[in-house]
C-alpha positions in Angstrom: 0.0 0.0 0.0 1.4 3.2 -1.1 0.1 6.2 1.0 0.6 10.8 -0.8 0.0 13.3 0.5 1.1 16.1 -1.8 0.8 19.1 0.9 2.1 22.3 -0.7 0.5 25.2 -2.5 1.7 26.0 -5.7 0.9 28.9 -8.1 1.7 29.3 -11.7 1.5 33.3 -12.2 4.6 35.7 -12.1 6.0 36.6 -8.5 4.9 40.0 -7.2 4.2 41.1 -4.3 0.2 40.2 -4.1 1.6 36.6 -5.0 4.3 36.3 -2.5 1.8 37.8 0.6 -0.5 34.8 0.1 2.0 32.8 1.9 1.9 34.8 5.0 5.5 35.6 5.6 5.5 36.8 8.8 7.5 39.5 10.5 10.7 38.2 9.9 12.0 37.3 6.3 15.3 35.6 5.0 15.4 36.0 1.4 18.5 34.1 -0.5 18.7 35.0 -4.1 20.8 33.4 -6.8 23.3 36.4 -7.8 22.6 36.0 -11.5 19.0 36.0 -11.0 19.3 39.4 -8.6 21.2 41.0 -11.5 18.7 40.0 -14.3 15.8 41.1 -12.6 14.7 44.0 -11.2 13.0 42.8 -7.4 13.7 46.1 -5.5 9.8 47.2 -5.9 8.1 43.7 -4.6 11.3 44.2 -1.8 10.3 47.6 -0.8 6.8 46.6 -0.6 7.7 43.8 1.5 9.8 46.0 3.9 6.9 47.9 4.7 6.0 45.8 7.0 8.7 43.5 7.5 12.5 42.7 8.4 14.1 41.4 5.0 17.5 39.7 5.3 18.7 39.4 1.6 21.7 36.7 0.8 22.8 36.3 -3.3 26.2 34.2 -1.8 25.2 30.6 -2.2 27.3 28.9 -4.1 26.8 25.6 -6.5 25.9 22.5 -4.2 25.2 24.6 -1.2 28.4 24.4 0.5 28.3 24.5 4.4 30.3 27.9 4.8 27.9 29.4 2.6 25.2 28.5 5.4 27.1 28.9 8.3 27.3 32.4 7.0 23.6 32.9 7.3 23.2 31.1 10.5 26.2 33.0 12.6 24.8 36.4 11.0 21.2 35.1 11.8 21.2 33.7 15.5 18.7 34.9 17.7 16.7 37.1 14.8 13.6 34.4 14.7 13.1 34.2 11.3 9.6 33.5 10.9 9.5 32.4 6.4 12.7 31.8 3.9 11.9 33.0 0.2 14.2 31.2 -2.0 14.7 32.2 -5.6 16.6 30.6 -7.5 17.9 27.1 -9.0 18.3 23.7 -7.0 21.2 25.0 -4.6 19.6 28.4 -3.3 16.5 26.0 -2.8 18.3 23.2 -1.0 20.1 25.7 0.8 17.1 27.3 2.1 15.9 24.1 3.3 18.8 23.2 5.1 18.4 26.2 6.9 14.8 25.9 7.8 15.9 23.1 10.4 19.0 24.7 11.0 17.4 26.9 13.9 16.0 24.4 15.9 18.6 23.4 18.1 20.2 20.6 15.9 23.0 21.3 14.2 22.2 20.6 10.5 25.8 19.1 10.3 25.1 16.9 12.9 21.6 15.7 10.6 24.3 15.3 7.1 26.4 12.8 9.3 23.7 10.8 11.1 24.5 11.9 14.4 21.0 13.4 15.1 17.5 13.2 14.0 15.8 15.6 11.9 14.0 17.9 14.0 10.4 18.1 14.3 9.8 21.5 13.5 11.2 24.2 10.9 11.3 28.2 9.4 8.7 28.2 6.3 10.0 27.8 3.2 8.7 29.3 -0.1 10.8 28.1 -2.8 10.7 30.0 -6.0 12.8 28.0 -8.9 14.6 30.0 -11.6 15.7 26.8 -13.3 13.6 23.7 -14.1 15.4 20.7 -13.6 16.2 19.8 -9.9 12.9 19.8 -8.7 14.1 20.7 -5.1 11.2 22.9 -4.9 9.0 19.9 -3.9 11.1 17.2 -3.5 11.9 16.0 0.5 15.4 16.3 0.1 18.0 18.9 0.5 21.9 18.6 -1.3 25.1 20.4 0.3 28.4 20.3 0.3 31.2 19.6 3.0 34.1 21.2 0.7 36.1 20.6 3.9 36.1 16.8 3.4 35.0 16.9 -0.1 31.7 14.7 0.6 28.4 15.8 -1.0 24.9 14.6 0.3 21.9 14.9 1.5 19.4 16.2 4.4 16.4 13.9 3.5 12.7 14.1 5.4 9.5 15.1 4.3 10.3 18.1 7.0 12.1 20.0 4.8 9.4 20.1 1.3 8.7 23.6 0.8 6.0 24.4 2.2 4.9 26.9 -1.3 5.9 27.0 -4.5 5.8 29.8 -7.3 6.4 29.2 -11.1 7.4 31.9 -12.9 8.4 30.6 -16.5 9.7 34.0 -17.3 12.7 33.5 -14.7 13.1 30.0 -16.3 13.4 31.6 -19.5 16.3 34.2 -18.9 18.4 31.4 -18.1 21.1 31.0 -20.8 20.3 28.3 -23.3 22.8 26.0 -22.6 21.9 25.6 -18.9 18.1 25.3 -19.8 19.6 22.0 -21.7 21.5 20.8 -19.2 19.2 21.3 -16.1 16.0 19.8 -18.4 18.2 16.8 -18.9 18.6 16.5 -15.1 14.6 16.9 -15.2 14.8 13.8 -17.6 17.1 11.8 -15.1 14.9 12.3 -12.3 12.1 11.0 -14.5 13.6 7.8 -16.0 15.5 7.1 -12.5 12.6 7.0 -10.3 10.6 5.1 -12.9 13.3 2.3 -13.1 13.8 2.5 -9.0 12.8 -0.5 -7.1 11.1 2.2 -5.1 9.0 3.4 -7.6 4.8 2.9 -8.0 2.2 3.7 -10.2 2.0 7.0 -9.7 5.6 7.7 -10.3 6.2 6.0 -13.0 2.7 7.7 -14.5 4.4 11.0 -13.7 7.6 9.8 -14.9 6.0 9.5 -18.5 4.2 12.6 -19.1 7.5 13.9 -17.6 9.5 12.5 -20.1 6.8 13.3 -23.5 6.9 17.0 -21.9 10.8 17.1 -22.2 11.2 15.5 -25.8 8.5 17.5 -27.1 9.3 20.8 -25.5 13.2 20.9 -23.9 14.3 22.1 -27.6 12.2 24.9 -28.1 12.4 25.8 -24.2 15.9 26.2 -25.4 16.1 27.5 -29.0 13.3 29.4 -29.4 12.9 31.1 -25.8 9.3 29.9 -26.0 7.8 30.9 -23.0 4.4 28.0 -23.1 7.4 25.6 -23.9 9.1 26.5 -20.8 6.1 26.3 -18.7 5.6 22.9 -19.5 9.3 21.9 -18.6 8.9 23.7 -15.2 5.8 22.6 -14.3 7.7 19.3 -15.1 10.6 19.5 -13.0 7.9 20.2 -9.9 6.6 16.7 -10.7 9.8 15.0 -10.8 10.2 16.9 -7.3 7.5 14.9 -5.7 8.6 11.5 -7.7 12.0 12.3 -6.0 9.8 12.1 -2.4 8.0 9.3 -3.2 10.9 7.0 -5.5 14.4 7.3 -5.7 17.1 7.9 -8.2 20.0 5.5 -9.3 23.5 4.9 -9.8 23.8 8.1 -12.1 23.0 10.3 -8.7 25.2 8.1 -6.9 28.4 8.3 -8.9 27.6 12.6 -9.8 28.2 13.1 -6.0 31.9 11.8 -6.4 32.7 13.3 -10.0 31.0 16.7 -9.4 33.7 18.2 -6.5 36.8 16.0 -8.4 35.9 17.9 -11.7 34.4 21.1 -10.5 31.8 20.3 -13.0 27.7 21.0 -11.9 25.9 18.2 -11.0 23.8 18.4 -14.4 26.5 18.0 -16.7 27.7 15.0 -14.6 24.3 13.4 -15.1 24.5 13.8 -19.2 28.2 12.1 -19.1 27.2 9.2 -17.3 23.6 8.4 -18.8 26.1 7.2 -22.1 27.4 4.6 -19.8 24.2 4.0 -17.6 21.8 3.6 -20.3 24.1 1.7 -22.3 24.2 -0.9 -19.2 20.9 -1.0 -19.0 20.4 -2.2 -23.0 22.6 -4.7 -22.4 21.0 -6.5 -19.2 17.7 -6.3 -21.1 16.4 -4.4 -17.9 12.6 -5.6 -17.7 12.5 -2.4 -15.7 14.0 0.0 -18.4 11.4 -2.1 -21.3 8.2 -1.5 -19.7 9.4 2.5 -19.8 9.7 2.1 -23.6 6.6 0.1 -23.8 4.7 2.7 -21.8 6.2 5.7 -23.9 5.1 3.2 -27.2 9.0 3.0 -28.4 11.3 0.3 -28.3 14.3 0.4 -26.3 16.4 1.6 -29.6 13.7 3.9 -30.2 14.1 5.6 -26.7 18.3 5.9 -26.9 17.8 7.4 -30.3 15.6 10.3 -28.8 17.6 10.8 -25.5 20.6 10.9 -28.3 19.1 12.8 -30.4 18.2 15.5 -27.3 21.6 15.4 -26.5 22.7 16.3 -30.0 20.3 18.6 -30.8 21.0 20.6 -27.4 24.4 20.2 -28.0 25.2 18.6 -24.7 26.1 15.2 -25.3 29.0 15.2 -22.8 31.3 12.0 -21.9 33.1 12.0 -18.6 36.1 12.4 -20.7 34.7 15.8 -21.6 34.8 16.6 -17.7 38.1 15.4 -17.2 38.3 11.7 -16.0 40.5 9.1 -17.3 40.5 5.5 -17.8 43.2 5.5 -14.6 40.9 7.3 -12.2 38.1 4.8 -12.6 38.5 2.1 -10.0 39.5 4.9 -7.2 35.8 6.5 -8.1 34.3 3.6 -8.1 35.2 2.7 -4.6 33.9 6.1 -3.7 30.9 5.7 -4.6 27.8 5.0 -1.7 24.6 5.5 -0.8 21.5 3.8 -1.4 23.1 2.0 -4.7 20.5 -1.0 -4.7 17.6 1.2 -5.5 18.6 0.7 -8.9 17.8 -3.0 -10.1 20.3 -3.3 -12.4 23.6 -2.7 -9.3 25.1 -6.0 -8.7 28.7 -4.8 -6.6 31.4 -2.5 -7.5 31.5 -4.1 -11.2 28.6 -2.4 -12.1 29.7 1.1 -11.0 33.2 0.5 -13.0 30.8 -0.5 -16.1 28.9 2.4 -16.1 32.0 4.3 -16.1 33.8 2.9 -18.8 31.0 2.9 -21.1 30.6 6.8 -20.0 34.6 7.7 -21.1 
C-alpha cells in the first residue's frame, strides 16, 4: 500500500508582491537569491513593498551545491533574529540551501543531521521556494543537497520536514536562463524522471508521472531552449515540480550516486555530470535487457532503440552530449571512483557490486 499526501501550494503566475503575501510571511523574512537572477531582474519594488512591513534579510552568496560555509554564514549572522519564512529564488542549490536552513534553527546542528549523528528535528522556518531553473525539482522534493568542501563529501538532508511548504512558477525567470543551462538542467529533469521510474522504489504514480514527464521534455526541452518559448518552458517547469514529488515518493539510481563523487573531483555541476554518465548508464541498462527500463519504452510506445535514439538525439540537438572524458576523468581514475561511490546504490535493479559502477563508467569515457 502506497500512502501521498502532496501538501504544498503551488501557483503558476509571475511573483509580485500580491503573490508572494499569500504565503503569509510573517515579520521576519530571510530572502536568498541566486546572484545571476538578482542582476537580471529588477526585485527592489516587490522588496520595498515587503519591507513595509517586514525585516528582509537578503543573501545572493550561495554557491553551486550549497556548501556548508555558505550557510554557516547565514546562521552565525542570523542567530537569535527568529526568522519566521525563507523566500528562495533561484535554482536547485539556493533551494536546497534554504531548506537546510529551515531546520538549522531548531537546536540541531544541521551538520550533525548530514552525518547521522541526530535526528531531523520536528519543526522548521517556512520555506517558499521560488525556482529560476527547471530541472532539480528541489522545490518539492523532500530532500535537501550540500556540500562539506572541507572533506569533499556531497549529500543529503532527506525528510518530508524540509518540502517547501509553497511553490511559485514563474516561466519567465526560467526563460532568462542561458540556453545551454536550460539544456543541461531539463536533462537532469529527464534523469529524475527515467530514475525514479526504473527505482525499485517506484509505484504507479511515479512512474505515470515519470511518463508525461518525459513526452513533456522530448516535445518541448528544444524549443524551451532554442526558441525562448515561453508555453514551452512552462511545460518543462511545471515538469521539473513533478519529478520533485517523484523524488519524495521513488528514488534515483546509480547516475545520482556516482555525480556526488565526480562533481567536487571535476568542479563540473551536477547536471552535466548526469548527461556524461547516462552514455554509460543507459548503455548498461540495453545490455541486461532491464525488464524495468522495457516497460518504460513500452509505456512511452518506443522500443528500447527507439528511446536511446531520442535521448541521443536530445543530446545532439541541445548540444550537450558530454562523456566523462569531456569533464576530465581518465580511464586511470576509474577504480578509485568507483570505490567512492555510496549511498543507497540497490535502489537501482540493475547494481550487482562495484563491477557495475566500474561498467557504467567505462561505457561513459
Amino acid at each position: 500500500m502506497t500512502h501521498y499526501s502532496i501538501k504544498p501550494k503551488l501557483v503558476v503566475a509571475p511573483i509580485s508582491f500580491e503573490v508572494l503575501t499569500e504565503f503569509n510571511l510573517g515579520s521576519r523574512v530571510l530572502i536568498l537569491i541566486s546572484k545571476t537572477v538578482l542582476d537580471t531582474f529588477n526585485f527592489s519594488s516587490i522588496f520595498d513593498e515587503l519591507k513595509k512591513e517586514r525585516t528582509l534579510y537578503i543573501y545572493n552568496h550561495i554557491s553551486p551545491d550549497a556548501p556548508f560555509e555558505d550557510l554557516d554564514k547565514v546562521i552565525n549572522d542570523l542567530t537569535g533574529k527568529r526568522i519566521e519564512s525563507i523566500i528562495a529564488i533561484g535554482g536547485g542549490s539556493v533551494i536546497d540551501a534554504a531548506k537546510a536552513l529551515s531546520i538549522a534553527f531548531q537546536g540541531v546542528s544541521y551538520k550533525d543531521v548530514f552525518y547521522k549523528r541526530a535526528e531531523m528535528p520536528k519543526n522548521k522556518i517556512k520555506v517558499i521556494a521560488i525556482p529560476t531553473t527547471a530541472g532539480t525539482g528541489a522545490e518539492l522534493s523532500f530532500g535537501a543537497i550540500i556540500y562539506d568542501k572541507e572533506n569533499s563529501i556531497k549529500g543529503g538532508l532527506r525528510g518530508d520536514i524540509i518540502q517547501p511548504n509553497g511553490v511559485i512558477i514563474d516561466a519567465n525567470l526560467h526563460n532568462a536562463c542561458p540556453s545551454k543551462l536550460k539544456a543541461e538542467v531539463g536533462f537532469d529533469c529527464l534523469t529524475h524522471a527515467i530514475e525514479t521510474y526504473i527505482s525499485k522504489k517506484s509505484n504507479p504514480l511515479v512512474k505515470n508521472q515519470s511518463i508525461g514527464c518525459i513526452r513533456n521534455i522530448f516535445s518541448y526541452l528544444i524549443p524551451a531552449c532554442k526558441e525562448n518559448n515561453l508555453y514551452a518552458m512552462e511545460k518543462i517547469a511545471l515538469s521539473s515540480a513533478l519529478m520533485g514529488i517523484n523524488l519524495a515518493y521513488s528514488s534515483t539510481c546509480l547516475p545520482h550516486r556516482i555525480q556526488y563523487v565526480i562533481g567536487p573531483l571535476t568542479g563540473t555541476s551536477h547536471a552535466q555530470g548526469l548527461i556524461a554518465l547516462y552514455k554509460g548508464w543507459l548503455s548498461h541498462l540495453k545490455d541486461l535487457s532491464l525488464i524495468e527500463f522495457k516497460r518504460l519504452a513500452d509505456d512511452l510506445d518506443l522500443s528500447i532503440i527507439g528511446f536511446l535514439d531520442k535521448v541521443q538525439l536530445l543530446k545532439e540537438s541541445l548540444d550537450i552530449d558530454y562523456s566523462i572524458s569531456d569533464l576530465g576523468i581518465n580511464e586511470n581514475q576509474i577504480i578509485d571512483i568507483s570505490n567512492q561511490v555510496s549511498g543507497n546504490l540497490e535502489a537501482d535493479p540493475s547494481y550487482t557490486g562495484i563491477e557495475t559502477i566500474k561498467k557504467i563508467l567505462f561505457n561513459s569515457l
